[in-house]
C-alpha positions in Angstrom: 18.0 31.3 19.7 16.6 31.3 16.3 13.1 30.7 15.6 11.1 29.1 12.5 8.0 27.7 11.2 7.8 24.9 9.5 5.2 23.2 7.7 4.8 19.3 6.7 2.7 19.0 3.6 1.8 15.0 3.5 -0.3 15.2 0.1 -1.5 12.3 -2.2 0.3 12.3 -5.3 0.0 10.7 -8.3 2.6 8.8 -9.9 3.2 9.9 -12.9 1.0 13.2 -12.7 3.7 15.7 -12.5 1.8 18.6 -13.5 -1.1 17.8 -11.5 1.7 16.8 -8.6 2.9 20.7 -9.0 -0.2 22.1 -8.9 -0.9 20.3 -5.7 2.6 21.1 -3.9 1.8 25.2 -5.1 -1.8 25.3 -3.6 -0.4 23.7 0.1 2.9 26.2 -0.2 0.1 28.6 -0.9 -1.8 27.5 2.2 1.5 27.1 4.6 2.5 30.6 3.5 -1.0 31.7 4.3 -0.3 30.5 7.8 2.9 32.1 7.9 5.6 28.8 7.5 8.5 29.8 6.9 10.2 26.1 5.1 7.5 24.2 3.9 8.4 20.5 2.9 6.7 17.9 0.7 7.6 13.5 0.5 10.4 11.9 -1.5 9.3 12.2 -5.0 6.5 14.5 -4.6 7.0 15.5 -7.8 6.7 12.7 -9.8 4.8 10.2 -7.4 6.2 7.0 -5.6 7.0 4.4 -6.6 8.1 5.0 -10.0 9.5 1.8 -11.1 10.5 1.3 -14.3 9.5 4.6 -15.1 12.8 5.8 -13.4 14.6 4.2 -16.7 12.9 6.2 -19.4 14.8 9.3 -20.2 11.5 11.3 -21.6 10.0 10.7 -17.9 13.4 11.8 -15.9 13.7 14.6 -17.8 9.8 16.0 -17.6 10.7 15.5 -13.8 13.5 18.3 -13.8 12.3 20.5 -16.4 9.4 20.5 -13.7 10.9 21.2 -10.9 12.6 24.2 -12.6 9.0 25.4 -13.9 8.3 25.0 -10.4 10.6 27.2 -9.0 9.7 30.0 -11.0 5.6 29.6 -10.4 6.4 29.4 -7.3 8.4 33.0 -7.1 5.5 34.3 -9.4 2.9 33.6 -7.5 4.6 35.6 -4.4 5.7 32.6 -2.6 9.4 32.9 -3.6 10.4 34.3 -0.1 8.8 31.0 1.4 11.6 28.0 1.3 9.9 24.6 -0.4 11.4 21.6 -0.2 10.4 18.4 -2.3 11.4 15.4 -3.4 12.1 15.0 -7.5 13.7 12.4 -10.0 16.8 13.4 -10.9 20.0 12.3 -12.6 23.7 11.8 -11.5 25.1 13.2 -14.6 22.8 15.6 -16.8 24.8 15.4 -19.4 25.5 11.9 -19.5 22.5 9.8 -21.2 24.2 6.4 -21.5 24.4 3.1 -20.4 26.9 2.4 -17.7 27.8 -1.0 -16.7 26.4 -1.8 -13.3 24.3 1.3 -13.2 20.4 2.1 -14.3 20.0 3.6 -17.6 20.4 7.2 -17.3 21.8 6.9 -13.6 18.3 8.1 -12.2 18.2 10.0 -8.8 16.0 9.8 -6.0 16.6 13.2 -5.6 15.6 16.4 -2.9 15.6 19.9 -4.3 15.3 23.1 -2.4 13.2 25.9 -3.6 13.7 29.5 -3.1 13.3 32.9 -4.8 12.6 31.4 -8.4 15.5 28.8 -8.4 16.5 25.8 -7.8 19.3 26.3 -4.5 20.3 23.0 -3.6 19.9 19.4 -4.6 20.7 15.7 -3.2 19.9 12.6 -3.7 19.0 9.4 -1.5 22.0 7.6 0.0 20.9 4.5 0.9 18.8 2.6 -1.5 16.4 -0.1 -0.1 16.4 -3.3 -1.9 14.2 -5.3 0.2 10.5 -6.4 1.2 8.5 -4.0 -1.5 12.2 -1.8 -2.7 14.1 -2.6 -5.8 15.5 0.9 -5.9 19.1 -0.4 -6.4 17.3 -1.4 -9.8 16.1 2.4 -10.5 17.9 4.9 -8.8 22.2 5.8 -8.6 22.9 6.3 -4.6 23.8 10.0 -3.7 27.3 11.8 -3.5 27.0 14.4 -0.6 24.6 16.3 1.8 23.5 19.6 1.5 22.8 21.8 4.7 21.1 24.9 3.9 20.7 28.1 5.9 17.5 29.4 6.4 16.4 32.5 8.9 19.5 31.7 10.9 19.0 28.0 11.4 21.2 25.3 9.6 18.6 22.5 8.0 20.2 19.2 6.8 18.8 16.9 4.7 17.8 13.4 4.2 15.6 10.8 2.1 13.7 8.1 3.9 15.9 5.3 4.0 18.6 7.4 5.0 16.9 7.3 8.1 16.7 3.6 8.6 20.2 2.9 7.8 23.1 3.3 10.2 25.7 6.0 9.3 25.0 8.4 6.3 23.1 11.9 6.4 22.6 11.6 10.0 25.6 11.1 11.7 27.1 13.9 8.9 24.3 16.0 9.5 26.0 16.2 13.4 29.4 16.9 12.1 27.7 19.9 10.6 26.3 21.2 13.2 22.5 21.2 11.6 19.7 22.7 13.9 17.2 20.4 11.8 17.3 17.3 10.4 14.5 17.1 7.5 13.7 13.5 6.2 11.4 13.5 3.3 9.8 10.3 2.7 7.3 7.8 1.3 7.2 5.1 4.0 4.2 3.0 3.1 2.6 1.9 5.3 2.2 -1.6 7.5 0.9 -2.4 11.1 1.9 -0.8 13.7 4.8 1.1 11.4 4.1 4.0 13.5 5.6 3.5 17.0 8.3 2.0 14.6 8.5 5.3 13.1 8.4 7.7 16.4 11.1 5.6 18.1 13.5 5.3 14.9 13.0 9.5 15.2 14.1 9.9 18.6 17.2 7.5 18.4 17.9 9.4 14.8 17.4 13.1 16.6 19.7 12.3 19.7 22.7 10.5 17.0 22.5 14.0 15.0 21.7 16.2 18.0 19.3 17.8 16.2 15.4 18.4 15.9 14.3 16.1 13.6 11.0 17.0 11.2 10.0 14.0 8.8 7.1 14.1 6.4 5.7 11.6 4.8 3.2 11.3 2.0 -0.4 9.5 2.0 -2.7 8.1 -0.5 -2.6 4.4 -2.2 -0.5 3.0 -5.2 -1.0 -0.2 -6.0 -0.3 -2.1 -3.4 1.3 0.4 -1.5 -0.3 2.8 0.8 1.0 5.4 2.6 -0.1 6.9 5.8 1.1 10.3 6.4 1.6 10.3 10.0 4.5 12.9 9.7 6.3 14.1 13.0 8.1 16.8 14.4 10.9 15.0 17.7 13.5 17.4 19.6 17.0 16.5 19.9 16.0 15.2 23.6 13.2 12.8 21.7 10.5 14.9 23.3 7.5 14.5 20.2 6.8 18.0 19.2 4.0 17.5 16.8 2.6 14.9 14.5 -0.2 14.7 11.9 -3.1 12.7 11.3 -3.1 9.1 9.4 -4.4 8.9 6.3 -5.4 12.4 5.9 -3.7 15.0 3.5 -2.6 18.3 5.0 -0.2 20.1 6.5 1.0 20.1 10.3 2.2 23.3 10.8 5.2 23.8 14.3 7.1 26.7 15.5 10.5 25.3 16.6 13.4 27.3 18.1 16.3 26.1 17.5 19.9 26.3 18.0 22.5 29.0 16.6 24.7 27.7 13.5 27.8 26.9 14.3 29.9 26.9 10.9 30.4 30.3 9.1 28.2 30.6 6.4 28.6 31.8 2.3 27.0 34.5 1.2 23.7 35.2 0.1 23.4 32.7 -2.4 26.5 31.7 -1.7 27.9 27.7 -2.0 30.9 26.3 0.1 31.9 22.7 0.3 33.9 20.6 2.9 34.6 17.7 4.2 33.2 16.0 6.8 33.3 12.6 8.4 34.2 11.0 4.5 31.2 12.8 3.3 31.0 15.7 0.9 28.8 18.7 2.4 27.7 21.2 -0.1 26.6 24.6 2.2 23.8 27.0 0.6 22.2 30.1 2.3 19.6 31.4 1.0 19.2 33.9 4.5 21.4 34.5 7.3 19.6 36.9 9.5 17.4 35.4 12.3 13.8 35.8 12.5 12.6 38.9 14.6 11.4 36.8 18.1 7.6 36.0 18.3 5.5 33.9 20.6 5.9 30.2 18.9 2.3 28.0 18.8 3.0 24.9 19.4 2.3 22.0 17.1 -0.8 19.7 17.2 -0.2 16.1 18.1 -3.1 14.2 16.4 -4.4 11.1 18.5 -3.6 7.9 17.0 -5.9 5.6 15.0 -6.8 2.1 17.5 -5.7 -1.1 15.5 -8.4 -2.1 13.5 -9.2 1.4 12.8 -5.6 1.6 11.5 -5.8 -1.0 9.2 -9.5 -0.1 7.7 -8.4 3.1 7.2 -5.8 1.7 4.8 -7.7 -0.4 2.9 -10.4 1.9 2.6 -7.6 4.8 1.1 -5.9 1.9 -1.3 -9.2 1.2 -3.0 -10.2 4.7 -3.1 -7.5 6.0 -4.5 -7.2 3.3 -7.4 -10.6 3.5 -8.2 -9.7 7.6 -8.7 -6.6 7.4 -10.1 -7.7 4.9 -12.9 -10.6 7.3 -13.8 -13.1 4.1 -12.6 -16.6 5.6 -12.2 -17.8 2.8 -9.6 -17.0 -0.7 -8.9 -18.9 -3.9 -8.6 -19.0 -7.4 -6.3 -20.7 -10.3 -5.9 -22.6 -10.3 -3.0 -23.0 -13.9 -1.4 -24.2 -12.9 2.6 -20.8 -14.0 3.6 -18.4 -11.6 5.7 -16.1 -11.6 2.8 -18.3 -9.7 0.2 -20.1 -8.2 3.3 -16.9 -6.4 4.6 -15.8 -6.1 1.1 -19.1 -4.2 -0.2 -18.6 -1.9 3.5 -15.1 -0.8 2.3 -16.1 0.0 -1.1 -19.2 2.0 0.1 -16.7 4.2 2.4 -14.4 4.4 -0.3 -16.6 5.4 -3.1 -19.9 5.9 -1.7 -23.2 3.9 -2.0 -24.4 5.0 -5.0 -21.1 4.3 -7.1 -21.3 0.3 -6.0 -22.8 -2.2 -7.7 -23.6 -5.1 -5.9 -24.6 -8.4 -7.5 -26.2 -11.4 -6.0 -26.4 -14.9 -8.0 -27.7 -17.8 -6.3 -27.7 -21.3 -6.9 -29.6 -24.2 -6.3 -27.1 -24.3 -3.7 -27.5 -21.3 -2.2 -29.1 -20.8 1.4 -32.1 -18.6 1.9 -30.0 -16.8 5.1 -27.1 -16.0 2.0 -29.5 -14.3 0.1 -31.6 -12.4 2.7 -28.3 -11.0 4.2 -26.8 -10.1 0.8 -29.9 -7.8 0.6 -29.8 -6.7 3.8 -26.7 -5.4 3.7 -27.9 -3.6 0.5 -30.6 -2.2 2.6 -28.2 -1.3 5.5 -25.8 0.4 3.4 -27.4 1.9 0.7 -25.4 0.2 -2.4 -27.2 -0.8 -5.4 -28.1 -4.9 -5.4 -29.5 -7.1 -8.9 -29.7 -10.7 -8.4 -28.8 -12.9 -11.6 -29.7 -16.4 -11.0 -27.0 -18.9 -12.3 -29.1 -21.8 -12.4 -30.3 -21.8 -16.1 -26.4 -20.5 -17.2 -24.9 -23.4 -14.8 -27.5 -26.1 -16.3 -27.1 -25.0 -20.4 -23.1 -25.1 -19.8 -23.5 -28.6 -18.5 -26.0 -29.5 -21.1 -23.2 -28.8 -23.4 -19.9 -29.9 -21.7 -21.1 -32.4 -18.7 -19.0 -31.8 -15.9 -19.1 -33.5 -12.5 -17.8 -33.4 -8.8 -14.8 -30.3 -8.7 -15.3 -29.5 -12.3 -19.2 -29.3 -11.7 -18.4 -27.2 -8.5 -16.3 -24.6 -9.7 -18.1 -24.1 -13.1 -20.2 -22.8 -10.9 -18.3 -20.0 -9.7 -16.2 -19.7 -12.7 -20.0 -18.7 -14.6 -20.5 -16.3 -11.4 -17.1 -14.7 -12.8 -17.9 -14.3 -16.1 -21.5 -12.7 -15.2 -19.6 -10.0 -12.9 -17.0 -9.0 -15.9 -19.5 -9.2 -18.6 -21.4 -6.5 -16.7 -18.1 -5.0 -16.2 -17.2 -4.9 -20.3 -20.8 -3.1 -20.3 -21.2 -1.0 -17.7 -17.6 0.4 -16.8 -17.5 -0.7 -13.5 -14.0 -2.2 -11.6 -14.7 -5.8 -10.6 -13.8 -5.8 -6.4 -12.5 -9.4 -5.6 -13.3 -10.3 -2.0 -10.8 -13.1 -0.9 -9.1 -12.8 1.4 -5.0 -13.3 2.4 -5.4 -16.8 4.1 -7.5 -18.4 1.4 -5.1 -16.8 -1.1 -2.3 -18.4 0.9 -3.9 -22.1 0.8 -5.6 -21.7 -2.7 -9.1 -21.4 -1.5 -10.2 -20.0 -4.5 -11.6 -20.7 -8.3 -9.4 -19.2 -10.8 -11.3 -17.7 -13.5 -14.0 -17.9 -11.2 -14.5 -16.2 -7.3 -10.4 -15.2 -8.3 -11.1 -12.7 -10.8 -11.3 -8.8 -10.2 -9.5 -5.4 -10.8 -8.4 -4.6 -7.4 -9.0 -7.1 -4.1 -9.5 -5.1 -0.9 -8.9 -7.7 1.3 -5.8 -9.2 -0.1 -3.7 -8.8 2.5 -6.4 -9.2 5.5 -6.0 -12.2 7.5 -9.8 -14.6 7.4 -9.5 -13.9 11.2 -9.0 -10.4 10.8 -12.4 -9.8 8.6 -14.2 -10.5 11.3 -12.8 -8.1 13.8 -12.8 -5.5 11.2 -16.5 -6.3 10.7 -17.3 -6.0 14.6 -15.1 -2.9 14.5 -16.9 -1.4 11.6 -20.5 -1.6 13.1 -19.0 -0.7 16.4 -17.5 2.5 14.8 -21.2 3.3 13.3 -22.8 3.1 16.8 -21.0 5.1 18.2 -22.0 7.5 15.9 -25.4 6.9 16.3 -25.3 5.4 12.5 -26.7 2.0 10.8 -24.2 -0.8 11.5 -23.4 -1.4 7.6 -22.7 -5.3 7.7 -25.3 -7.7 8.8 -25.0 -9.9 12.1 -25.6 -12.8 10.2 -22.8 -12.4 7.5 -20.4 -12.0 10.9 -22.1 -15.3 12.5 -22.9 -18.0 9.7 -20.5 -20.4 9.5 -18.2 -20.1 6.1 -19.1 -21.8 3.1 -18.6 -22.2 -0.4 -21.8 -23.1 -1.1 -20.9 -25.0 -4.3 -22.6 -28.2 -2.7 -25.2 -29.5 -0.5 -24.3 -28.5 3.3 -20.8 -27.9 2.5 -18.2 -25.8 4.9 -15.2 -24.4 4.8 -14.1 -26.4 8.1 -14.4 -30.0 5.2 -11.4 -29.2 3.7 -9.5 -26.4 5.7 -8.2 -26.4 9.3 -10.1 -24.1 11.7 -9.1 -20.5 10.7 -7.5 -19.1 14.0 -5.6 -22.0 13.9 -4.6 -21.6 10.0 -3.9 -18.2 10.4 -1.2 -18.8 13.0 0.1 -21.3 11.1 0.0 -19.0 8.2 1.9 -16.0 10.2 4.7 -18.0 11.0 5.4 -19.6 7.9 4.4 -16.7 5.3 4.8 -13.4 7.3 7.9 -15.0 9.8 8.9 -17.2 7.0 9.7 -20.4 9.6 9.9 -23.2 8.1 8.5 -27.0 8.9 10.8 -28.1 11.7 10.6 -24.5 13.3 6.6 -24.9 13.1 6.5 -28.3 14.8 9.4 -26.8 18.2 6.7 -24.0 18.4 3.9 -26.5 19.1 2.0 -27.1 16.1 0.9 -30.4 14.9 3.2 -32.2 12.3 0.7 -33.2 10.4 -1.1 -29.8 9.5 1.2 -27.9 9.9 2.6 -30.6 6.5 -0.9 -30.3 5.3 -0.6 -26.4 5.5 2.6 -25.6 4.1 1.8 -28.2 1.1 -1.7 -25.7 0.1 0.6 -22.7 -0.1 3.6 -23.8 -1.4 0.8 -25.4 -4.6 -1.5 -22.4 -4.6 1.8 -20.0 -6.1 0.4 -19.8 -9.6 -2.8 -18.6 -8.8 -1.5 -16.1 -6.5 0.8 -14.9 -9.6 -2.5 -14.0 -11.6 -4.9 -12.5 -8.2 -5.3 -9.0 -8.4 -3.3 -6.4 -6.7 -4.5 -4.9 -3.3 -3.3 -3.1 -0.1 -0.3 -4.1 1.9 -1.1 -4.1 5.4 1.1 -6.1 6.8 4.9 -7.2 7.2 5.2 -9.3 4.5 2.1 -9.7 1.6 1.7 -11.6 -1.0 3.2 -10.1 -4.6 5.9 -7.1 -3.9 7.2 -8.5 -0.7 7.1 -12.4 -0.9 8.2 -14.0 -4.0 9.3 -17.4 -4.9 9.2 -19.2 -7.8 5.9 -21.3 -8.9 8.1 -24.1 -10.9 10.0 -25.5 -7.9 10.9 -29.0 -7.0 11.4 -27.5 -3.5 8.8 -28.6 -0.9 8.7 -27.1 3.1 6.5 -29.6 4.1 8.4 -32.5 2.7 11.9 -31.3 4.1 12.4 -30.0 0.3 11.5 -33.5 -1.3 8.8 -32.9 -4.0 5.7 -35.0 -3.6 4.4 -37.5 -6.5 1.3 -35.9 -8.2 -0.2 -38.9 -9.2 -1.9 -39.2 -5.4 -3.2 -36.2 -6.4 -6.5 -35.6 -7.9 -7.7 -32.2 -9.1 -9.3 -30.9 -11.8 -6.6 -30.0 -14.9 -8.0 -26.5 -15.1 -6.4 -25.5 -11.6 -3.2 -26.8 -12.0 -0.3 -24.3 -13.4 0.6 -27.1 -16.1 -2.6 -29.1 -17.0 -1.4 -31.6 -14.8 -2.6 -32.6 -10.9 -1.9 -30.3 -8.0 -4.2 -30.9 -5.3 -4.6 -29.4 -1.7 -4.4 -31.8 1.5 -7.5 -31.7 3.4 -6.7 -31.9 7.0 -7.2 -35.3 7.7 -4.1 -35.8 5.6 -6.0 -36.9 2.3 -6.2 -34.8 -0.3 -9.5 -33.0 -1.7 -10.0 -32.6 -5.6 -9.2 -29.3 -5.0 -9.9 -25.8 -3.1 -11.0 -23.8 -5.9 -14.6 -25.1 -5.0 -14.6 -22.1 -3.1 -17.4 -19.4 -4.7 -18.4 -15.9 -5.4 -22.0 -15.9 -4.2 -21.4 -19.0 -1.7 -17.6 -18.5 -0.3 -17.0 -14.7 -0.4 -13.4 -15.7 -1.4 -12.9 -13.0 -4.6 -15.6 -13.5 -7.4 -15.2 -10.5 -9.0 -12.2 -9.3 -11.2 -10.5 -6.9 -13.4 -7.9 -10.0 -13.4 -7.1 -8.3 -17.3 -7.7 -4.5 -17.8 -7.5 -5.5 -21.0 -11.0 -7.8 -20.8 -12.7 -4.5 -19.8 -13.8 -1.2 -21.9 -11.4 1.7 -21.1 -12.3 3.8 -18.5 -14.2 7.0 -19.1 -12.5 10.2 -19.1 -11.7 11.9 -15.7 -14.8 14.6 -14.9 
């Protein structure tokens, strides 16, 4: 039976970098070649990056993507690695010669496209079949669906292609991919990632190798964009679902199998010869690019990395989202406002893995509000992780606005934080750095936050992290740093205090918000599940909170509209996956009857129109409003890049 080595490149693109992207897919063909691969393949739209977006629609970019991919080709052959097959996923077009608008189609008619590589040319190409166009996909926006599969013959062995989503979707490349009689089924993809995705992932592999009979290899890319970030975790499953090989999460490189596979069974064109058929309603265009079989050898098998635990999952993901925007915006550090909470705490420990110590800034500011224990921990954990700390007092900025413009009870409270944001992007404008919110996904569902205030930053870590959650990532983070015999970076009493905004004497979080394993339920069901009141209440929950709860989110959509972006960890986050209008008469907790505002009572500045928009407290009133939360007091975000355009631009890339 016919033997070949294959090697699955997961690298870290950068949309938009295509020449950078090129250099990066020749130096790991270079390195699978040195290792002997035979095919080596790269993610869907390598090339180019992913997502593109709107990008897709401009014909300048489309066309840089192809003339690319050609230039590759030929770099490729110069540089002696023509006799090594490359696979890797482009932008393309439908028609090449068609540059017009077509009714019902994108501009251009874009492709999410696959090219193969091989002596200096471009062999084969196909694009995407199925287009997702739901949770964080809108590529039935970008991208015309593809016409045919293309099965290429390599070394004796028949590979078939497919493109991420042709994976997911019943029907398509697969079940053709059979008809043809394909040794190997390679999926190119960038799957971003969510938890637990990745026994998903291995069981949608097996089912997908026994439909198509066929060893299955699927390679996906890593890295963060955005909000996205993807997790590598590429696989090699036999036809019999036995796991063969799989890479590491979150790490670029290349896992590198020898599989033996079976004999084709069609006849194949000649050497660089094309033949198409039909099969199963499905064009199939046939290349070969060699026919012989490899002389045997004695295969190696492939690694099989172990998998990341749960919490190590998920702080490996935020840690690679913020990194990799901080790089790929040319951002030479970043800064937060440090209050001793286990917001900023675990906020400041991310940024220091993700950057390193010296490159964050943190920044304490105390009131007259502020608890000794908030300000001894915010420079312990400056001690314990080796960031750099300044404290500004905001005493004598708070008590000249007020002399000014006298403000009282909310208004008083979140000036207070709103000054805190101002002091973070003024040091910003000055200093270059990215302003790191540190609020977290429950109080952004409720509204637990001051806009223009603890809400503003470039990038917020813990966006999509559950208030519960930051805890356990906290104990799992100084766990992780035992164990290998490091300093724990987060101190005990950020993970113990009891939360507080600190915008007021002895005030907590617990005044106005429901107790947090008990919101975050709440929460999952109706945000990530998206149940709705009378669903709440048959699961058990009380009527009254669960009202109270559903009321917070469904008023606290404008300010989510202007947060920051930051990495999706879960099912459904706020921003690319869950959208819904922030005008709506339409209220879940009222059984869709919109509530009068006059019975409520918050400050004009937090409301979308100037008008009243309060949060319910649990006890079924309603509190002036929950942007009394703070940067130095609350650890919900304080520190913001909300506008890239309120900052200098970034320094050149060294």
């Amino acid at each position: 039976m016919p033997q070949i080595r294959i090697a699955l490149a997961q690298i870290n693109s950068t949309v938009g970098g295509i020449e950078d992207n090129a250099d990066l897919i020749v130096r790991m063909t270079a390195h699978a070649a040195s290792s002997h691969a035979h095919l080596v393949a790269f993610p869907e739209l390598a090339l180019t990056g992913y997502p593109v977006e709107d990008l897709a629609l401009r014909s300048s970019f489309v066309d840089a993507s192809r003339a690319a991919l050609e230039r590759l080709a030929a770099r490729l052959d110069t540089e002696g690695l023509g006799s090594t097959a490359v696979v890797v996923g482009y932008l393309g077009r439908h028609d090449p010669t068609a540059d017009v608008q077509r009714l019902g189609l994108p501009k251009g008619s874009p492709q999410n496209a696959v090219a193969v590589l091989y002596g200096g040319r471009v062999v084969s190409r196909q694009a995407k079949h199925h287009l997702p166009n739901y949770g964080v996909f809108d590529e039935f926006r970008y991208f015309v669906p593809g016409d045919h599969l293309g099965v290429f013959r390599l070394h004796g062995v028949d590979v078939a292609l497919a493109v991420c989503e042709d994976l997911w979707q019943e029907g398509g490349p697969v079940s053709v991919a059979r008809e043809a009689g394909a040794g190997l089924l390679l999926v190119v993809n960038a799957s971003p990632y969510e938890r637990n995705k990745d026994d998903t992932r291995l069981e949608l592999a097996r089912r997908r190798a026994a439909e198509a009979q066929a060893t299955l290899a699927y390679v996906n890319m890593v890295g963060g964009q955005d909000e996205l970030v993807f997790d590598g975790d590429s696989l090699i499953v036999g036809a019999d679902g036995e796991l063969l090989a799989r890479a590491p999460q979150f790490d670029e490189g290349c896992l590198i199998a020898d599989l033996t596979l079976p004999e084709p069974q069609a006849p194949a064109p000649g050497p660089w010869g094309v033949a198409r058929e039909q099969l199963a309603g499905f064009d199939v265009l046939r290349t070969t690019l060699t026919t012989e079989p490899l002389p045997g050898y004695a295969p190696e098998p492939g690694a099989i990395a172990p998998r990341l635990s749960d919490h190590a999952e998920v702080y490996a993901a935020v840690v690679n989202g913020l990194r990799d925007y901080v790089r790929k915006n040319d951002f030479p550090s970043v800064t937060i406002a440090l209050s001793g909470g286990i917001d900023s705490a675990l906020t400041a420990a991310v940024a220091v893995d993700a950057v390193g110590a010296e490159n964050v800034y943190g920044v304490s500011m105390p009131s007259v509000y502020s608890s000794e224990h908030s300000k001894s921990d915010a420079q312990e954990l400056a001690e314990r992780t080796g960031l750099n700390l300044r404290t500004v007092p905001i005493v004598p900025m708070v008590r000249s606005f007020l002399d000014n413009l006298p403000l009282t009870g909310t208004a008083e409270e979140n000036l207070q934080a709103r000054v805190r944001g101002m002091t973070l992007m003024g040091l910003s404008n000055q200093e270059g750095h990215l302003v790191l919110a540190t609020g977290n996904k429950t109080e952004l569902a409720v509204g637990y936050s001051t806009i223009y205030g603890d809400a503003v930053g470039g990038y917020a870590p813990l966006k999509d992290v559950p208030k519960t959650m930051t805890w356990e990532l906290a104990r799992w983070r100084n766990a992780a740093a035992l164990d290998r015999d490091e300093t724990p970076p987060i101190p005990q009493g950020s993970i113990d205090k009891v939360p507080s905004a600190e915008l007021r004497p002895d005030q907590r979080d617990s005044d106005t918000l429901p107790d947090y394993a008990l919101l975050d339920d709440i929460l999952d069901h109706y945000v990530e599940q998206d149940r709705g009141a009378t669903e709440l209440q048959a699961a058990g929950f009380d009527p009254d909170t669960v009202s109270q709860v559903l009321r917070m989110v469904d008023n606290a959509e404008y300010k989510r509209r202007q947060y920051p972006p930051g990495p999706k960890i879960s099912v459904r986050n706020f921003g690319r996956d869950r959208r819904v209008p922030i005008t709506s008469a339409w209220r879940e907790s009222s059984g869709g009857v919109a509530e009068p505002a006059e019975s409520e009572t918050t400050t004009t500045a937090d409301t979308p129109t100037g008008g009243t928009a309060a949060s319910p407290t649990p006890t079924g009133g309603t509190t002036a409003s929950h942007d009394s939360s703070t940067v130095s007091g609350t650890d919900t975000p304080a520190n913001s890049r909300a506008a890239h355009d309120d900052q200098p631009p970034p320094p050149p890339a060294t």
